[in-house]
C-alpha positions in Angstrom: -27.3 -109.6 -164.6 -26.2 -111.4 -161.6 -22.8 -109.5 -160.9 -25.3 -106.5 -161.2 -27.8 -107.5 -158.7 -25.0 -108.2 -156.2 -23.8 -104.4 -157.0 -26.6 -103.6 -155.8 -27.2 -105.6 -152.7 -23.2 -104.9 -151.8 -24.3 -100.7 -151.9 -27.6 -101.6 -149.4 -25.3 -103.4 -147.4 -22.6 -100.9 -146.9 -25.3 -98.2 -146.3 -27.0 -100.1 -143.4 -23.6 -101.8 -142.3 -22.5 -98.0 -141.2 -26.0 -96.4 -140.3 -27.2 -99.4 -137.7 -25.5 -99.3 -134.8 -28.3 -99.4 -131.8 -30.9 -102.5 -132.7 -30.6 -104.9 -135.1 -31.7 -105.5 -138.3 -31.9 -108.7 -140.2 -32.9 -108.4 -144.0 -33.0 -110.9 -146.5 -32.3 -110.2 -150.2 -33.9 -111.7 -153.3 -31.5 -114.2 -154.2 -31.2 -115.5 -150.7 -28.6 -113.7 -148.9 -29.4 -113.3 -144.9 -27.5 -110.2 -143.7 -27.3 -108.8 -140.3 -26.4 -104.9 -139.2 -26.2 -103.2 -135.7 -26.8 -105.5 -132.5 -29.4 -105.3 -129.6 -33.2 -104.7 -128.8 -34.7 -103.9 -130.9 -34.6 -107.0 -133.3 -36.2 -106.4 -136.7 -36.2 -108.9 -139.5 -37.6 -107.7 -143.0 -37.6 -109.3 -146.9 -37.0 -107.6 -149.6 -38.7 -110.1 -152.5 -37.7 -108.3 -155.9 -34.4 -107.6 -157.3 -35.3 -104.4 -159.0 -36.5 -103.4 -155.2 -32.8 -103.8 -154.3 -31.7 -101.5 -157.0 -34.0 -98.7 -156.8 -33.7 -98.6 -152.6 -29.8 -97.9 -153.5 -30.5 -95.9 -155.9 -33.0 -93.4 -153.9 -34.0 -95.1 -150.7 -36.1 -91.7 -149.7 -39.0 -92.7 -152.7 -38.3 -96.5 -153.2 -38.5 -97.7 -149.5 -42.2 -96.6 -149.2 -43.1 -97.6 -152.9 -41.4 -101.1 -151.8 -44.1 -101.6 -148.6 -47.0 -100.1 -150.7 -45.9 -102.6 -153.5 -45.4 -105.9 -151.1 -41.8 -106.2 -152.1 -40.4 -105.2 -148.8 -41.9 -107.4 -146.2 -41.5 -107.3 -142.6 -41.3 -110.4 -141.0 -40.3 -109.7 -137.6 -41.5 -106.4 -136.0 -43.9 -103.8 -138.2 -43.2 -101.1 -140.2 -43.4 -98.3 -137.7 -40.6 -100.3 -135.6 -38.9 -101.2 -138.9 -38.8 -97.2 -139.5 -38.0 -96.4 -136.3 -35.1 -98.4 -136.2 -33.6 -96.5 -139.2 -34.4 -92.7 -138.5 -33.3 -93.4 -135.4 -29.7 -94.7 -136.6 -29.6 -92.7 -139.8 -26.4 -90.9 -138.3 -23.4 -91.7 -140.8 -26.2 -92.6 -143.6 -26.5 -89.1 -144.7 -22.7 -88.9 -145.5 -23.6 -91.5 -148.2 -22.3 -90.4 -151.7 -25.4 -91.7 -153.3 -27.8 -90.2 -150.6 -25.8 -86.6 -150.9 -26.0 -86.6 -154.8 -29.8 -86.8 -154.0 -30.1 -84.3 -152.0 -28.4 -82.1 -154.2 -29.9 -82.8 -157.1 -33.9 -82.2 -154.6 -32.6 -78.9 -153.4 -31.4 -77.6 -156.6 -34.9 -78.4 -158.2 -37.0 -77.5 -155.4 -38.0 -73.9 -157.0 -39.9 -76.2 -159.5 -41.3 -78.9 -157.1 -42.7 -76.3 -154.8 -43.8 -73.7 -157.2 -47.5 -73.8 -156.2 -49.5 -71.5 -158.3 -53.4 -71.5 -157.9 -54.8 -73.9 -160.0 -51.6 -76.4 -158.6 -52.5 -75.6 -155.7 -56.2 -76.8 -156.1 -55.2 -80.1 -157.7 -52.6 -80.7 -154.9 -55.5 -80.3 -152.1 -58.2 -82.1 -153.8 -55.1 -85.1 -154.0 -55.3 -85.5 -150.1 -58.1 -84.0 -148.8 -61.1 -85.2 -151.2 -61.0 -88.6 -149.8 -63.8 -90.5 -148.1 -65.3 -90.0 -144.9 -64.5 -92.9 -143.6 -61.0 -92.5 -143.8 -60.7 -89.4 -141.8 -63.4 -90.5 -139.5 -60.9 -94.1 -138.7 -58.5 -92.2 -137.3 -59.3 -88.4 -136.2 -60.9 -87.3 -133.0 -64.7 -86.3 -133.9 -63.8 -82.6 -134.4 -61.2 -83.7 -137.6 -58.5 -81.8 -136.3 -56.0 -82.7 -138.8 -52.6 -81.2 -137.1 -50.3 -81.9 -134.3 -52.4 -81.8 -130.9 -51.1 -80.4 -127.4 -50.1 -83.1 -125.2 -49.9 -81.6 -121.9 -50.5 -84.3 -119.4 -49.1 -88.0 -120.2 -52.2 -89.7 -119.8 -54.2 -87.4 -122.4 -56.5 -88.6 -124.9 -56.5 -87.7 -128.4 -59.2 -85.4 -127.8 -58.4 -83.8 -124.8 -55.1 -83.2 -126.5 -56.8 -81.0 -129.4 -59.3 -79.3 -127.2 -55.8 -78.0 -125.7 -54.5 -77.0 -129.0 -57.7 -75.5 -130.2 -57.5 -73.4 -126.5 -53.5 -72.6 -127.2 -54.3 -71.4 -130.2 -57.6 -69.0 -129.1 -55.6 -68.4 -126.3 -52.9 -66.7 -128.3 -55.3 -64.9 -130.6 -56.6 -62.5 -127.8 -59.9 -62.2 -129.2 -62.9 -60.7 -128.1 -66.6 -60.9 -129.2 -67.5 -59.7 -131.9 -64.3 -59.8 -134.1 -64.5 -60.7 -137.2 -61.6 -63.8 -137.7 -60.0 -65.3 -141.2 -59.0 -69.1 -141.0 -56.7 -69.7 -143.8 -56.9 -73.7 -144.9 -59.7 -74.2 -142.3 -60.3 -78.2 -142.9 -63.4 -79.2 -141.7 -64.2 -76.7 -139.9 -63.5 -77.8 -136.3 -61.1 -74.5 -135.0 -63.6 -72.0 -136.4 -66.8 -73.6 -134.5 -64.6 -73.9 -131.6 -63.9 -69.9 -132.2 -66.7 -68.6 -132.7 -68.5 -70.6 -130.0 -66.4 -70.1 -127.6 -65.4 -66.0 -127.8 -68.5 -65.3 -129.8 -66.6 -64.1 -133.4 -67.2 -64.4 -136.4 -65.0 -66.8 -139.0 -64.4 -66.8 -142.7 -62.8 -70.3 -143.5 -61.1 -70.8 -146.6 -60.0 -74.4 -148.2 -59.3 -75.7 -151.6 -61.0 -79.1 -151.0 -64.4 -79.4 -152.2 -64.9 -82.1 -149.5 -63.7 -80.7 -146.5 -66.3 -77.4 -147.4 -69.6 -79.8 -147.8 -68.6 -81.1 -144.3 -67.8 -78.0 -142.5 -71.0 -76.7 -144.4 -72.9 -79.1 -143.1 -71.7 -79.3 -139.5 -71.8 -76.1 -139.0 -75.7 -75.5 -139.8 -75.8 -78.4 -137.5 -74.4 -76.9 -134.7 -76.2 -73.9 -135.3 -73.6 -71.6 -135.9 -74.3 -71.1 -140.0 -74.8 -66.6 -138.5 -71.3 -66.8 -137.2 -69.2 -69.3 -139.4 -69.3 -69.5 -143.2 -66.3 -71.3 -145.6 -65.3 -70.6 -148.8 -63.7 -72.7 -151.9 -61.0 -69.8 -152.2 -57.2 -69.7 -152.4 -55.5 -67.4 -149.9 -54.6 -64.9 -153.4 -58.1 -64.1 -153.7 -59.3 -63.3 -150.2 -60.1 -59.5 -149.9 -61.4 -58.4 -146.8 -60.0 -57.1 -143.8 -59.6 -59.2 -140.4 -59.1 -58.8 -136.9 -57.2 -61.7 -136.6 -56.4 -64.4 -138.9 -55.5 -68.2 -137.7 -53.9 -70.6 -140.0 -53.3 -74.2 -139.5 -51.1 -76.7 -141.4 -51.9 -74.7 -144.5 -48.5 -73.1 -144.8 -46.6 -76.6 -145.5 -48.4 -76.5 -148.7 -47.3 -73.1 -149.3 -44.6 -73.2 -151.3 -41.0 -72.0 -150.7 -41.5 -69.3 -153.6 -45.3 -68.2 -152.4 -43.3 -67.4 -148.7 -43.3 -63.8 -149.6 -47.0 -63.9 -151.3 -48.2 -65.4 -148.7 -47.4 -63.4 -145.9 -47.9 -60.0 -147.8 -51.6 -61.4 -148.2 -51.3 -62.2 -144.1 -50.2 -58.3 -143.9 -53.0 -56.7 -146.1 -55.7 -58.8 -144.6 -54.5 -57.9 -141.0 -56.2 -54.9 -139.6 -53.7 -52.5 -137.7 -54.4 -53.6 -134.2 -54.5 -57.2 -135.4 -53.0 -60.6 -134.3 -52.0 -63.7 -136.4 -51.3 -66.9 -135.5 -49.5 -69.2 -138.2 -48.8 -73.2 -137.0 -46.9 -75.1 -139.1 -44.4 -78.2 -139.6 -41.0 -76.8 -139.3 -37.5 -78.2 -139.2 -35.3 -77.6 -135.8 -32.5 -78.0 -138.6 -31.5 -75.9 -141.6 -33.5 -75.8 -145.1 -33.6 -79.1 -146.9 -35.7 -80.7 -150.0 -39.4 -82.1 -150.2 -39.5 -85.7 -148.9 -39.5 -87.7 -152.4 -41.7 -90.1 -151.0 -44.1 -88.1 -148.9 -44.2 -85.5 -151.9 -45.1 -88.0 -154.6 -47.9 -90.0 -153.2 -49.0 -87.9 -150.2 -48.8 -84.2 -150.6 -47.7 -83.1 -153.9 -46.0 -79.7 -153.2 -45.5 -79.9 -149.8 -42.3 -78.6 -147.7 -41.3 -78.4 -144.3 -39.2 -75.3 -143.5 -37.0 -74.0 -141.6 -36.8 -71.5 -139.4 -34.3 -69.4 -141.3 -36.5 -69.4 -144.3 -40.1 -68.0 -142.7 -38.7 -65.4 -141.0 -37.4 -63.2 -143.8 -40.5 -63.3 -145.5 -42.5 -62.5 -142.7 -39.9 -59.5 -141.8 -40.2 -58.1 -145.3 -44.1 -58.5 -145.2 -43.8 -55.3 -142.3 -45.6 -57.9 -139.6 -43.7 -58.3 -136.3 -43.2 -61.6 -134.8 -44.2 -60.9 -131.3 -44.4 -64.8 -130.0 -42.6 -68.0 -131.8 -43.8 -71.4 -129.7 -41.4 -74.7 -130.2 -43.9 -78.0 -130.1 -41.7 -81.1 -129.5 -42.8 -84.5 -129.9 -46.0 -83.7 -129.8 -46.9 -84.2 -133.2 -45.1 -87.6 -132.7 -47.3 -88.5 -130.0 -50.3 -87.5 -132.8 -49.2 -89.2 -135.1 -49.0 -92.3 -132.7 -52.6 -92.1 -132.0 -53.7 -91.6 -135.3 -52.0 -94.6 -136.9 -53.2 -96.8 -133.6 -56.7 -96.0 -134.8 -56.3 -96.7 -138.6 -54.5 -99.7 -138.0 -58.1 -100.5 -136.1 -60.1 -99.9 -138.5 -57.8 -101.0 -141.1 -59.9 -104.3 -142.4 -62.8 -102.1 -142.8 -60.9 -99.5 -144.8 -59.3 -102.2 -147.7 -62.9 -102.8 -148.1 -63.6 -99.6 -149.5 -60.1 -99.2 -150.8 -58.1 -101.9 -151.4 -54.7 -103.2 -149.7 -52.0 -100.9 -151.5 -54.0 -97.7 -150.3 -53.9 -99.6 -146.5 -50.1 -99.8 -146.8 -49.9 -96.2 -148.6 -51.3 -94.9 -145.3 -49.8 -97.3 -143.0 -46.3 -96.2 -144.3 -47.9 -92.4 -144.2 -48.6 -92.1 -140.6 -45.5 -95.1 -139.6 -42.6 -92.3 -141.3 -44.1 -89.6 -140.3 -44.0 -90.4 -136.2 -40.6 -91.9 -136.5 -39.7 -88.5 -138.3 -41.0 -86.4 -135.9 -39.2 -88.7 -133.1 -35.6 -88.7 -134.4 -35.0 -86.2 -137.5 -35.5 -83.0 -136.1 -39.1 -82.1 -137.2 -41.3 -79.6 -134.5 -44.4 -77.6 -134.8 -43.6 -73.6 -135.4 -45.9 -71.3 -134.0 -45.7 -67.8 -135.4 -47.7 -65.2 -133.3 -47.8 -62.1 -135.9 -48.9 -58.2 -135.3 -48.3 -55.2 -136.9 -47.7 -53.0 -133.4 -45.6 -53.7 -130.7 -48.4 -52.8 -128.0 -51.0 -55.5 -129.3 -49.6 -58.6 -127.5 -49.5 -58.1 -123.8 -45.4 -58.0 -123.1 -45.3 -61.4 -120.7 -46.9 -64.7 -121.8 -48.9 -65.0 -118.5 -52.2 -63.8 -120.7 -51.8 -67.8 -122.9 -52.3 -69.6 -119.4 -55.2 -67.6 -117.8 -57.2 -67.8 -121.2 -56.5 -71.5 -121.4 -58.0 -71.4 -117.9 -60.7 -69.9 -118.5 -61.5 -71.6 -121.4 
């Protein structure tokens, strides 16, 4: 058992021992062995307390590494886990030429089809796994309006809710509407983007989510806000929609998608389009080519959940018969998102293991900690796919985003 153990320390070793070079990282082992890897600011010093840790964090570091903080048997001792995180993404460099770490990611590509296949009822189950949560969890951390995707960080010194309002004004800006057009919002949240829409341009919006908790809040704040004659939401998969649109807006719904549902889906985004139409798809993308569902995000996070590449949207969308007439590159700024998001939860976090308990806290934690480093140093962006079916519907410069910003 012993020679084992140190197997599996000796693997974790040689892994961090080539992939640390910039900062430093001290980590203690189980049976008392202090090791060292890379050199310079940032210092970072971190426990792991169990020996089975040790093996499974050789063994697939991508799902064990999170399970480990969520568990309290990795413990930092010097630093936190953002900085921790940071640290690695940052240095990952020769890691992914690991034999281990390559087997893995064969093995998560080759069974992806299976992962990702999101038929409706799956898809249902996978929503009501994030999204029918309490209030109070989504209220700790998002801006009032529970815009739950990457804001637009234009200025430095913006808020978190200066830096939606932007996106929500990108986002109408690119959808040219005009009153009285009747608007689909596929995976519409809480609501916030279609108040803001209709509103502000005076259309009408059909929102459509598969979380029986996010529609009794958008219900509700949109009777409040008085805008039940111009905004109503529906407990309905994308599939079953049948009405025709003048434009259609989508959110951070297609990461949930499915790689075999990319054709589906924007077949349904074709038929629902009316001819003079515009769409307007954001979504997590990678600025790198297709890989696998995160194991750990996947798992405890979003089941079925995918970030694509480039190279794997665009066919679909060709063969659908839409043209893509804009494609908008968001760097970093879901990073700085996710920054304020987890500065707010970790504010409130006390309150929250009250109503929870402390492995949720750290579930989170870990959540929103990965996710900014990931969006700093792997390669993740924000895609933004404006979609017609005629080549005259979008003005032929970009000038039009700015002025409707302004005048919004």
């Amino acid at each position: 058992m012993r020679g084992r153990f140190n197997l599996w320390t000796h693997l974790v070793s040689r892994f961090l021992n080539r992939s640390i070079k910039n900062g430093s990282l001290t980590l203690s082992f189980p049976d008392g062995t202090v090791r060292r890897f890379g050199k310079g600011n940032p210092q970072i010093a971190a426990t792991i307390t169990r020996p089975s840790t040790v093996r499974r964090i050789a063994f697939h570091p991508d799902l064990a590494v999170g399970e480990a903080y969520m568990n309290g048997s990795l413990r930092i001792d010097d630093g936190d886990i953002y900085t921790f995180l940071e640290l690695v993404l940052r240095n990952l460099g020769d890691a992914k030429s690991s034999p281990v770490r390559r087997i893995w990611l064969a093995i998560r590509r080759n069974t992806r089809p299976f992962t990702l296949f999101n038929p409706k009822g799956r898809a249902a189950r996978n929503a009501a796994h994030h999204y029918d949560l309490t209030d109070e969890l989504y209220t700790s951390f998002l801006d009032a309006d529970r815009q739950y995707s990457c804001a637009y960080f234009a200025a430095a010194d913006d808020t978190l809710e200066q830096a939606q309002l932007r996106k929500k004004r990108h986002i109408a800006a690119k959808l040219l509407l005009q009153p009285g057009q009747q608007v689909l919002d596929i995976g519409s949240g809480w609501g916030g983007l279609a108040r803001f829409l209709a509103r502000k341009h005076d259309v009408s919006v059909a929102g459509l989510t598969l979380s029986a908790e996010q529609l009794k809040f958008a219900q509700k704040e949109t009777l409040t806000a008085g805008l039940a004659d111009k905004v109503r939401f529906l407990l309905r998969d994308y599939r079953n929609e049948n009405r025709k649109y003048d434009r259609i807006v989508s959110v951070g719904m297609f990461e949930h998608v499915g790689t075999p549902h990319y054709q589906t889906y924007f077949d349904c985004v074709a038929r629902r389009l009316s001819d003079d139409g515009v769409a307007l798809i954001h979504t997590i993308g990678t600025s790198g080519p297709p890989g696998a569902p995160g194991a750990w995000i996947n798992r405890y996070i979003f089941p079925g959940g995918y970030v694509p590449a480039m190279s794997e949207v665009l066919p679909a969308i060709e063969k659908s018969g839409l043209i893509v007439t804009d494609v908008e590159v968001l760097r970093l700024h879901y990073a700085e998102t996710l920054r304020a998001w987890r500065r707010r939860f970790l504010a409130n976090r006390a309150r929250l293991a009250a109503l929870h308990d402390d492995r949720f806290c750290r579930m989170w934690e870990f959540y929103l900690a990965v996710c900014e480093a990931a969006f700093r140093h792997t390669g993740l962006v924000v895609f933004q796919f404006q979609l017609a079916k005629r080549q005259t519907t979008v003005p032929l410069t970009r000038d039009y985003i700015a002025k409707a910003e302004g005048r919004l």
